[in-house]
C-alpha positions as CSV (number, residue, x, y, z in Angstrom):
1,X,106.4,120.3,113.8
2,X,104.2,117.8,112.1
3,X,103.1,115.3,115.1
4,X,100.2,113.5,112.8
5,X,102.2,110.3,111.7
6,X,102.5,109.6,115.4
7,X,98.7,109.2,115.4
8,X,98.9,106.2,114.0
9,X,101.2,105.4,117.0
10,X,98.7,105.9,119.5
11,X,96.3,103.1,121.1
12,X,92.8,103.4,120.1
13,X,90.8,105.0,123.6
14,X,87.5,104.2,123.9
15,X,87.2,105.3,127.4
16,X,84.4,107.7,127.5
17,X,81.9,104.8,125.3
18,X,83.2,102.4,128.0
19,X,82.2,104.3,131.0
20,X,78.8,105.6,129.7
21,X,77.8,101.8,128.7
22,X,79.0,100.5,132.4
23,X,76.7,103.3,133.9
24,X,73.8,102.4,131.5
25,X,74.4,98.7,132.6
26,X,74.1,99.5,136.0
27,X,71.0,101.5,135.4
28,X,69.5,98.3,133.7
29,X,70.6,96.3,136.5
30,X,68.8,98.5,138.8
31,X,65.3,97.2,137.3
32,X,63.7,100.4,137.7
33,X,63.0,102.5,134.7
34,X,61.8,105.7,136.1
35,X,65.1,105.9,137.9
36,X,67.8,108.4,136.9
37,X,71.3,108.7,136.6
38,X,73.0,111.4,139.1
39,X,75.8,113.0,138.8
40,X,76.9,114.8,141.8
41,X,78.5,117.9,140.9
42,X,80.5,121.0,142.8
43,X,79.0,124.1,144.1
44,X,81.7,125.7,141.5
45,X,82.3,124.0,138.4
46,X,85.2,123.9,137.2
47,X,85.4,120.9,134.5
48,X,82.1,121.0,133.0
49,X,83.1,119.7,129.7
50,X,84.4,117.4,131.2
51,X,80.9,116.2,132.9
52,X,78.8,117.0,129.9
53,X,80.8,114.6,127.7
54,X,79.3,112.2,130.0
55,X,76.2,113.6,130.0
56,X,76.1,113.5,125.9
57,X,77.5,109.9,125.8
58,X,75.0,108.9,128.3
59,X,72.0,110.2,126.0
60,X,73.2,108.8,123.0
61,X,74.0,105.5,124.0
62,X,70.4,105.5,125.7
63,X,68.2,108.8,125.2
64,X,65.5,106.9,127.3
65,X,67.1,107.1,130.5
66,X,67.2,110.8,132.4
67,X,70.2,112.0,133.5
68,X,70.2,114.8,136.1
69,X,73.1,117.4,137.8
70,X,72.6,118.1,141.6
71,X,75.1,120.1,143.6
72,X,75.6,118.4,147.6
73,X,74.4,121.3,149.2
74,X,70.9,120.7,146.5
75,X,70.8,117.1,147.4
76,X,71.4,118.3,151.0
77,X,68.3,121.2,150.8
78,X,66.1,118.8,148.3
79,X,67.2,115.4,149.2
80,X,65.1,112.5,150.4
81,X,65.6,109.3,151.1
82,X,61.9,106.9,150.7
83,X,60.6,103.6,152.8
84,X,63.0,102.2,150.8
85,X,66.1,104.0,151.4
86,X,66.2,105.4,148.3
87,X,67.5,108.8,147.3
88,X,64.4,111.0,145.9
89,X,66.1,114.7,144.5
């Protein structure tokens, strides 16, 4: 079954550049350059490639910002927030 001529058919998808460059934006927006980007992840992982697609569009698009994985119950144990109210992992 040849399915490639129906490429062609398919919208162009440029989700995952989209979504990195809103979080980067954000991030920028924050003012702060020593913060990081957190992803709050699952105790069990189940769609990890999923997450490190991000992870890897994140980097390239901006290799200066850090991006870190904590699981809730490690933000729970770890977690605090400062005189500011924010989060400090």
């Amino acid at each position: 079954m040849d399915l490639y001529d129906k490429l062609s058919n398919l919208p162009e998808n440029n989700f995952l550049s989209e979504f990195g460059k809103s979080f980067l934006e954000a991030w920028k927006m924050y003012g702060d350059c020593q913060a990081v980007i957190l992803m709050v992840v699952e105790d069990v992982i189940y769609n990890i490639c999923d997450q490190r697609q991000h992870e890897f569009k994140f980097r390239e698009l901006n290799p200066q910002v850090k991006f870190i994985r904590r699981t809730l119950t490690e933000i729970y144990k770890t977690g605090k927030l400062n005189e500011k109210k924010e989060l400090v992992v």
